[in-house]
SERO-347438 format. One record per residue: x, z, y of N, C-alpha, C, O in turn. Coordinates in pm, 1 decimal, always signed. Layout:
REM residues N
pt n_X=X, n_Z=Z, n_Y=Y, ca_X=X, ca_Z=Z, ca_Y=Y, c_X=X, c_Z=Z, c_Y=Y, o_X=X, o_Z=Z, o_Y=Y
...
This chain:
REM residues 73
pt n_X=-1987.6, n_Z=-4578.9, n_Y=+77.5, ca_X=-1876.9, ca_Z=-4488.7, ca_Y=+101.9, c_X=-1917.4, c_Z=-4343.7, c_Y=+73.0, o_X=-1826.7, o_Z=-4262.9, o_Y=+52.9
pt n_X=-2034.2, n_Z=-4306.6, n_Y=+69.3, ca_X=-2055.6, ca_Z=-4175.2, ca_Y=+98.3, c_X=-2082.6, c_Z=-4113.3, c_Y=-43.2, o_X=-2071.6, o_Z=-3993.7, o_Y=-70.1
pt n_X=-2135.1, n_Z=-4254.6, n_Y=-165.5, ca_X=-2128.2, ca_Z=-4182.1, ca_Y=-298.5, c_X=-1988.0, c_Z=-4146.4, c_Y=-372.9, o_X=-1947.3, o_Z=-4049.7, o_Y=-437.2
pt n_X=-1923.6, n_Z=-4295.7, n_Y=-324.9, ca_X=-1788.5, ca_Z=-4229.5, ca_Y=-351.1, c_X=-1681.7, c_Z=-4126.5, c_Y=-334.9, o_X=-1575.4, o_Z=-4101.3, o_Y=-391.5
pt n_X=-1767.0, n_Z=-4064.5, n_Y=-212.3, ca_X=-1685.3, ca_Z=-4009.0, ca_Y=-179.3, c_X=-1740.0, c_Z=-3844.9, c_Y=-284.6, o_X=-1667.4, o_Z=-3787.0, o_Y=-365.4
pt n_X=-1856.1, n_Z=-3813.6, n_Y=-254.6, ca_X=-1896.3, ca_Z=-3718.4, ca_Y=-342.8, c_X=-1839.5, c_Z=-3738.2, c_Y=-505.0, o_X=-1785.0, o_Z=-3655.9, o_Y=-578.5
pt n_X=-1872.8, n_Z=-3870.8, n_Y=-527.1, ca_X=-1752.9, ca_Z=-3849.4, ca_Y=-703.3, c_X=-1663.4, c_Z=-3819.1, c_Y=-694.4, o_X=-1638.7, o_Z=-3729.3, o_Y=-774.9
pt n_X=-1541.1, n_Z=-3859.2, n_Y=-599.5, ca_X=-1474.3, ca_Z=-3835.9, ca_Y=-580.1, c_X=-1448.8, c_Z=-3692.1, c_Y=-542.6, o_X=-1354.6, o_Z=-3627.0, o_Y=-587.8
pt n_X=-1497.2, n_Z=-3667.3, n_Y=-496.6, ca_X=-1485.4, ca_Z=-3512.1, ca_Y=-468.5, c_X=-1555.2, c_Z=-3430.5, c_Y=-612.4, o_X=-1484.8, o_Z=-3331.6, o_Y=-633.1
pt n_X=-1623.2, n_Z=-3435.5, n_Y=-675.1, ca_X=-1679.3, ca_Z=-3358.3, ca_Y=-765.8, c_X=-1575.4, c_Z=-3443.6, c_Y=-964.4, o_X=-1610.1, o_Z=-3430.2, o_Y=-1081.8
pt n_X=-1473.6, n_Z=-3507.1, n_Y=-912.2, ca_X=-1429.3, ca_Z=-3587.1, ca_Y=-1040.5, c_X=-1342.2, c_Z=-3453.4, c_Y=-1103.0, o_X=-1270.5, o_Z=-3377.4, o_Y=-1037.9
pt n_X=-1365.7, n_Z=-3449.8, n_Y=-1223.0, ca_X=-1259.0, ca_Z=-3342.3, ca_Y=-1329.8, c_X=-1067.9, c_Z=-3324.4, c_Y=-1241.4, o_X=-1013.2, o_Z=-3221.1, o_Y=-1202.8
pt n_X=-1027.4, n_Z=-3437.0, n_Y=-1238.3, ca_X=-878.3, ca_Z=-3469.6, ca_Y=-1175.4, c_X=-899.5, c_Z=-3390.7, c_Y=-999.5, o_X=-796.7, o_Z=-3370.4, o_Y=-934.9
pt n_X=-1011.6, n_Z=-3359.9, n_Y=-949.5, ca_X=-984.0, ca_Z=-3288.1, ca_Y=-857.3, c_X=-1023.8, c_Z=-3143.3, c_Y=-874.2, o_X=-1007.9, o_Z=-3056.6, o_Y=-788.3
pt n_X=-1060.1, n_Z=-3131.7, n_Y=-955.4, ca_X=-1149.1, ca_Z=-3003.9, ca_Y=-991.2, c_X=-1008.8, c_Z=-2931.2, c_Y=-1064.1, o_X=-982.7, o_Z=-2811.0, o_Y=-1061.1
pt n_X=-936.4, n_Z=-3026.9, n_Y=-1122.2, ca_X=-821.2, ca_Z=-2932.2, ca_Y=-1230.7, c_X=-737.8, c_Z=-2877.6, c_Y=-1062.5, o_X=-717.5, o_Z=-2766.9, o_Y=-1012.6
pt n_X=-715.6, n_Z=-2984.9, n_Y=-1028.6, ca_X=-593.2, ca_Z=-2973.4, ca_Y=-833.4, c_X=-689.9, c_Z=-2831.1, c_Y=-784.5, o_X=-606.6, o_Z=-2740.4, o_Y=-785.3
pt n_X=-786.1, n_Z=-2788.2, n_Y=-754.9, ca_X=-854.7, ca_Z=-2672.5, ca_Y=-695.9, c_X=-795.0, c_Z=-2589.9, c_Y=-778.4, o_X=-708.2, o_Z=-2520.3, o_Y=-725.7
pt n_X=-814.3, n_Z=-2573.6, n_Y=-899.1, ca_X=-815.6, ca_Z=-2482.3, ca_Y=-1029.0, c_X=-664.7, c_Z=-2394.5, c_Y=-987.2, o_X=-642.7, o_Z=-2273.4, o_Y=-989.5
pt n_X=-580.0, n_Z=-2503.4, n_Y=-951.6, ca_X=-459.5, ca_Z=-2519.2, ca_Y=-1000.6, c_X=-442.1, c_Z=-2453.3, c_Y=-886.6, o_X=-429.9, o_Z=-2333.8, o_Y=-913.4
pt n_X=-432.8, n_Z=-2478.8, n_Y=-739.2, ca_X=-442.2, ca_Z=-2444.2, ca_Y=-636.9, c_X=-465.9, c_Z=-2295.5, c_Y=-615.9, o_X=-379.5, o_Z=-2223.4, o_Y=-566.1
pt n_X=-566.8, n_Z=-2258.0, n_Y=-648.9, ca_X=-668.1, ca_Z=-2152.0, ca_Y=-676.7, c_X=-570.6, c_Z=-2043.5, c_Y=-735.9, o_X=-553.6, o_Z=-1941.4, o_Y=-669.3
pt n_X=-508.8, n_Z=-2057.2, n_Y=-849.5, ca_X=-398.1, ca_Z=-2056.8, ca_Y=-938.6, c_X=-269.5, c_Z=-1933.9, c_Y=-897.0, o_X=-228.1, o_Z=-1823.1, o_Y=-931.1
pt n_X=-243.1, n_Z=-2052.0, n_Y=-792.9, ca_X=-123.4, ca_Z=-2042.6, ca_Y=-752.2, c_X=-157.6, c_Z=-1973.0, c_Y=-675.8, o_X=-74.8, o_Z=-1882.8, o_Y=-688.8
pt n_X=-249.7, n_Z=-1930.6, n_Y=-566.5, ca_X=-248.5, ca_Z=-1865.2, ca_Y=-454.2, c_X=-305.7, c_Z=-1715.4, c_Y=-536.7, o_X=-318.9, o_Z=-1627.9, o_Y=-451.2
pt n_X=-336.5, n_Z=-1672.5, n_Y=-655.2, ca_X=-354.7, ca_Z=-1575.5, ca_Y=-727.5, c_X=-268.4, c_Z=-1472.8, c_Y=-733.4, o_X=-270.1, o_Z=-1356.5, o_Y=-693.2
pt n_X=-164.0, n_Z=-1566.4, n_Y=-814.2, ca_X=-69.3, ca_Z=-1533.8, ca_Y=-866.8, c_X=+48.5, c_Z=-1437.2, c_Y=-739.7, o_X=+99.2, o_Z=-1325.1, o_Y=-743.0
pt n_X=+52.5, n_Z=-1558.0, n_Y=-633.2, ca_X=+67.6, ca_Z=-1494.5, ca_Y=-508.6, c_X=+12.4, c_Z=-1347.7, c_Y=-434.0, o_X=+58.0, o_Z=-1253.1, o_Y=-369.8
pt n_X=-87.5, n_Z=-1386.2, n_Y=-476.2, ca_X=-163.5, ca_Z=-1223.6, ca_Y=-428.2, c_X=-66.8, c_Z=-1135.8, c_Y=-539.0, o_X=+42.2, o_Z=-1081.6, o_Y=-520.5
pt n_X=-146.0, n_Z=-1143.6, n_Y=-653.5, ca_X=-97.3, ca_Z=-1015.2, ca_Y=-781.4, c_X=+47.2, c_Z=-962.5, c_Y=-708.1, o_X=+72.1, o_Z=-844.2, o_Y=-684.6
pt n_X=+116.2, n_Z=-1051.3, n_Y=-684.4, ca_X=+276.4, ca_Z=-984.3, ca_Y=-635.8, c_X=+288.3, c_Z=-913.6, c_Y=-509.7, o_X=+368.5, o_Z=-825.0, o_Y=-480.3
pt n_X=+178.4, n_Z=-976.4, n_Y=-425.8, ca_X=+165.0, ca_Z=-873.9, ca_Y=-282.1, c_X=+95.3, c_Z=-771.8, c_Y=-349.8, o_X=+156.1, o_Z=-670.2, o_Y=-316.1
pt n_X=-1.6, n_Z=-736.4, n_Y=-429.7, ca_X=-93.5, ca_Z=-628.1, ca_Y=-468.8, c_X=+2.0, c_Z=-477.9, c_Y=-579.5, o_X=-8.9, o_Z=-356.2, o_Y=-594.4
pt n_X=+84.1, n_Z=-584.4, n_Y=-627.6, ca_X=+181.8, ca_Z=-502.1, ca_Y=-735.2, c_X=+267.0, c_Z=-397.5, c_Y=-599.1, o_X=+294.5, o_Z=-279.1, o_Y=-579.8
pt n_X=+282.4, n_Z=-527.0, n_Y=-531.1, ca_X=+428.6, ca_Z=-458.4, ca_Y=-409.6, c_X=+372.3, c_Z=-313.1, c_Y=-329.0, o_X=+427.2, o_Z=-204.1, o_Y=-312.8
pt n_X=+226.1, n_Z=-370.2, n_Y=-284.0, ca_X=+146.8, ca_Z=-247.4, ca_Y=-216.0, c_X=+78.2, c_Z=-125.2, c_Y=-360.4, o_X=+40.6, o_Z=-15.6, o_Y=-318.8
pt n_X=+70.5, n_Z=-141.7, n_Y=-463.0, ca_X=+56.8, ca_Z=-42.2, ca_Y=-545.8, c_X=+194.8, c_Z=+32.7, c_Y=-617.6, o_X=+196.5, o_Z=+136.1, o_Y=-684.5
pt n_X=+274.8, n_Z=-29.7, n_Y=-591.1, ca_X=+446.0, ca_Z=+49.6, ca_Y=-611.6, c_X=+455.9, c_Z=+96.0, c_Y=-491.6, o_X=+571.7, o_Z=+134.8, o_Y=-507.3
pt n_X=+428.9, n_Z=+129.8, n_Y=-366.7, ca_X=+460.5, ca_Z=+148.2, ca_Y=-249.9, c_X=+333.5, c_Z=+267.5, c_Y=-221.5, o_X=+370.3, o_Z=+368.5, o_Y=-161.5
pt n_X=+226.4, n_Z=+261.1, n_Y=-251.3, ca_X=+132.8, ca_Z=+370.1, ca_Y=-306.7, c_X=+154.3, c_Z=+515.4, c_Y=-394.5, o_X=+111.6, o_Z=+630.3, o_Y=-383.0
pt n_X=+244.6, n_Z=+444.1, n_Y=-488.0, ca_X=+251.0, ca_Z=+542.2, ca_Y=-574.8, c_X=+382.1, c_Z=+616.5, c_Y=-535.3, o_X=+394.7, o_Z=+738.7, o_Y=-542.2
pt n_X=+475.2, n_Z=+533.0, n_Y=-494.7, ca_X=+582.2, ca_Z=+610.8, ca_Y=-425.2, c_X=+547.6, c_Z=+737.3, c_Y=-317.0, o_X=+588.8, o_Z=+852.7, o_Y=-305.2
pt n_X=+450.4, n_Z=+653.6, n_Y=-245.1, ca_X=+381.7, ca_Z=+790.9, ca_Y=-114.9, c_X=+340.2, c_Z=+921.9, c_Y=-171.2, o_X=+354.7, o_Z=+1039.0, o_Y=-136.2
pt n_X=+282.8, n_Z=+859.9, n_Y=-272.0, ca_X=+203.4, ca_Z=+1029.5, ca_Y=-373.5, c_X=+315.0, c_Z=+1071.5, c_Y=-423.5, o_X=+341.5, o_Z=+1187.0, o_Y=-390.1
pt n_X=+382.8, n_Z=+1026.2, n_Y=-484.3, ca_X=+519.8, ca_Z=+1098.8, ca_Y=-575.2, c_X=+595.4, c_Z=+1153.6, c_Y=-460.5, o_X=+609.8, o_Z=+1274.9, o_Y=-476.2
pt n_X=+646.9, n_Z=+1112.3, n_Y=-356.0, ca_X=+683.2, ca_Z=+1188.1, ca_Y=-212.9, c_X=+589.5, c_Z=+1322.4, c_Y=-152.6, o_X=+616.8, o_Z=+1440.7, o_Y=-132.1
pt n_X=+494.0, n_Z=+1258.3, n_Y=-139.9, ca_X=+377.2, ca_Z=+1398.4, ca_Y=-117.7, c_X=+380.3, c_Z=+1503.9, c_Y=-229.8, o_X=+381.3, o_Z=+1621.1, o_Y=-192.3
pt n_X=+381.9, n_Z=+1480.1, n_Y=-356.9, ca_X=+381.7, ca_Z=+1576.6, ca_Y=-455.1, c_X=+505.3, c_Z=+1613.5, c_Y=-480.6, o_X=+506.8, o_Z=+1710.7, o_Y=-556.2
pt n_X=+623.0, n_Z=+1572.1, n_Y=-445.2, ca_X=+738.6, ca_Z=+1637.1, ca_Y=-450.3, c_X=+768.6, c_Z=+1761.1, c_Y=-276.7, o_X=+825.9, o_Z=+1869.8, o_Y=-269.5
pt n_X=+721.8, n_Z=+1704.4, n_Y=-202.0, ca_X=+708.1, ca_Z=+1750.4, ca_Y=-56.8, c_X=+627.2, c_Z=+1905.6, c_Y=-80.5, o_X=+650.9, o_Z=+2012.8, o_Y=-24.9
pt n_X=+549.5, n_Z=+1880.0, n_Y=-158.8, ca_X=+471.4, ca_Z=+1998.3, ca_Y=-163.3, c_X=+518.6, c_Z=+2111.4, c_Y=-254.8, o_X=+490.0, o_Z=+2229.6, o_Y=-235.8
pt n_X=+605.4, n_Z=+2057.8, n_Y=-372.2, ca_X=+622.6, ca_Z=+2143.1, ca_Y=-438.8, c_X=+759.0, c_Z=+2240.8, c_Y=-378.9, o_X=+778.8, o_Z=+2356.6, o_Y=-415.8
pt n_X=+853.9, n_Z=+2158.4, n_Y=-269.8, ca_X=+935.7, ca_Z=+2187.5, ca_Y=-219.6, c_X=+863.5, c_Z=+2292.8, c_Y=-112.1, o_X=+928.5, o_Z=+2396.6, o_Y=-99.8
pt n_X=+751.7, n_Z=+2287.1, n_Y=-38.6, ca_X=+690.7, ca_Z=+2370.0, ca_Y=+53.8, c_X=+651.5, c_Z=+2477.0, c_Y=-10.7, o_X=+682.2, o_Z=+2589.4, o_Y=+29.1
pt n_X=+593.0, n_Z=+2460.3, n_Y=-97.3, ca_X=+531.9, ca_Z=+2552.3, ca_Y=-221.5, c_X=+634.9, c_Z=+2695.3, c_Y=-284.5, o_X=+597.2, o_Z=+2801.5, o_Y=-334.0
pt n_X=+789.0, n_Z=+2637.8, n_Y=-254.5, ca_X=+898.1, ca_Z=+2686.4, ca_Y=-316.9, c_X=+1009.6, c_Z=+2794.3, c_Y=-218.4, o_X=+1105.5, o_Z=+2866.1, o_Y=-247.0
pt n_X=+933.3, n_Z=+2757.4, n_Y=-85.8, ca_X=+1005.0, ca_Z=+2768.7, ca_Y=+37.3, c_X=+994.4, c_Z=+2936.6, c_Y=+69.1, o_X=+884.9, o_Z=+2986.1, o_Y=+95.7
pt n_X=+1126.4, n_Z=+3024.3, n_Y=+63.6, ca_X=+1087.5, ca_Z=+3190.2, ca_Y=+55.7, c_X=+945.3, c_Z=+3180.9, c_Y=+207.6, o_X=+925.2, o_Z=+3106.3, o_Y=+303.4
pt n_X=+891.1, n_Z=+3282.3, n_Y=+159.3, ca_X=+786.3, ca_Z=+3377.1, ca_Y=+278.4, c_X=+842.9, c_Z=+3363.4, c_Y=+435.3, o_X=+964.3, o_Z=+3377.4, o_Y=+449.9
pt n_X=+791.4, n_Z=+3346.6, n_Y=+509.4, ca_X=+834.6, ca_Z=+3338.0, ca_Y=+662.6, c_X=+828.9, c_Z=+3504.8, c_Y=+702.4, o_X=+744.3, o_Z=+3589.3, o_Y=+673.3
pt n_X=+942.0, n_Z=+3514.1, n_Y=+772.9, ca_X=+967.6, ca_Z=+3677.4, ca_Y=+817.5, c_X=+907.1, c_Z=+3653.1, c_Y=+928.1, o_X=+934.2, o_Z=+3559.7, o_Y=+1003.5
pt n_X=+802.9, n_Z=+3753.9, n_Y=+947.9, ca_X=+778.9, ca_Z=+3782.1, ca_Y=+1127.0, c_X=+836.2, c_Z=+3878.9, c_Y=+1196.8, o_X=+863.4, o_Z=+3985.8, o_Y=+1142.2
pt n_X=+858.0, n_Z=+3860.2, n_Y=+1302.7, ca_X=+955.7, ca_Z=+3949.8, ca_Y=+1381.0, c_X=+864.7, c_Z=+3969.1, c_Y=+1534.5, o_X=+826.7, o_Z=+3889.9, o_Y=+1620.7
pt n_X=+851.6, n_Z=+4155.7, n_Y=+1510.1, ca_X=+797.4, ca_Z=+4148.3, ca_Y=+1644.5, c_X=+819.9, c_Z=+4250.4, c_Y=+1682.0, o_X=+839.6, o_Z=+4347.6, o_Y=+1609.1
pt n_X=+822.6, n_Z=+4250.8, n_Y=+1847.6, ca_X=+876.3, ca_Z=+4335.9, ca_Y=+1939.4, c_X=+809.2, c_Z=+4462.1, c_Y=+1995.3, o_X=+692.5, o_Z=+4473.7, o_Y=+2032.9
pt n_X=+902.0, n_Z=+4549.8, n_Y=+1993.0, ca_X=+805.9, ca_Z=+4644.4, ca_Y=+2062.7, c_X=+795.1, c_Z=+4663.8, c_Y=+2182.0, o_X=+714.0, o_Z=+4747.3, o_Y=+2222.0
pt n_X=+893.9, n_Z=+4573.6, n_Y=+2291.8, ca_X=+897.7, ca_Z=+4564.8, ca_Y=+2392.4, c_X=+944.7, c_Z=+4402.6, c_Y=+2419.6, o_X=+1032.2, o_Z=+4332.7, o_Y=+2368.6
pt n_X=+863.3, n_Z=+4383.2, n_Y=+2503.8, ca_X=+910.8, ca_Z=+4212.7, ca_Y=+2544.3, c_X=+1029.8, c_Z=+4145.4, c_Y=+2557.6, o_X=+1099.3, o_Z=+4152.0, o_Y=+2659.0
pt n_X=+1052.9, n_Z=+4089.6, n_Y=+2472.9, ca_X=+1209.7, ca_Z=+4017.2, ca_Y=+2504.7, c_X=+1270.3, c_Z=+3989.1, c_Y=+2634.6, o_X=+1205.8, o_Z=+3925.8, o_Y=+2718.2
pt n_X=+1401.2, n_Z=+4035.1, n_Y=+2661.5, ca_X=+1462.8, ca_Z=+4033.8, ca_Y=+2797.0, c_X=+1474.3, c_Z=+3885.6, c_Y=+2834.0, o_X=+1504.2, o_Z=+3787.9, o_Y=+2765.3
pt n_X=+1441.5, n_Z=+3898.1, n_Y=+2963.9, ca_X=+1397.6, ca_Z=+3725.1, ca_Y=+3002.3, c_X=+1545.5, c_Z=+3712.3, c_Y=+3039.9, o_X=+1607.9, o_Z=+3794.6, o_Y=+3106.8
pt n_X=+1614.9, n_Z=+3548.0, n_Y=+2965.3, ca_X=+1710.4, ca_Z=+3429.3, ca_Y=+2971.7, c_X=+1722.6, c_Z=+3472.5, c_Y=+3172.0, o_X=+1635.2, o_Z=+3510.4, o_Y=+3249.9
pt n_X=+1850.6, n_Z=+3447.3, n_Y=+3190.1, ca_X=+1901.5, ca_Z=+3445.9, ca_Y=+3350.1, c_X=+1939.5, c_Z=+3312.2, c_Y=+3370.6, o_X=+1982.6, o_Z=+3276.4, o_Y=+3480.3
């Protein structure tokens, strides 16, 4: 039982079923890997649009007092 079972396990007809197997669960990844590298590049194209909008934004006025603002009742 125990040689057969090693041919069996090491025969071409199971070796193609791994291959194949192997294969398929690849192919699977590539489409999770595509999904998370379109979803990557979106973040940077957001960040580099974010910035150019900050980048674009007039000067901040400061405003200051010469006497302390009258305190809210």
């Amino acid at each position: 039982m125990g040689n057969e079972y090693v041919i069996k396990r090491l025969s071409p007809q199971n070796l193609r079923e791994t291959l194949r197997r192997v294969d398929r669960i690849a192919a699977d990844l590539n489409v999770l890997l595509v999904v998370v590298a379109i979803g990557l590049a979106t973040l940077d194209m957001t960040f580099l649009l974010t910035q150019t909008v900050v980048n674009n934004l007039p000067p901040i006025t400061r405003i200051s007092y010469d006497q302390a603002p009258p305190l809210a009742k």
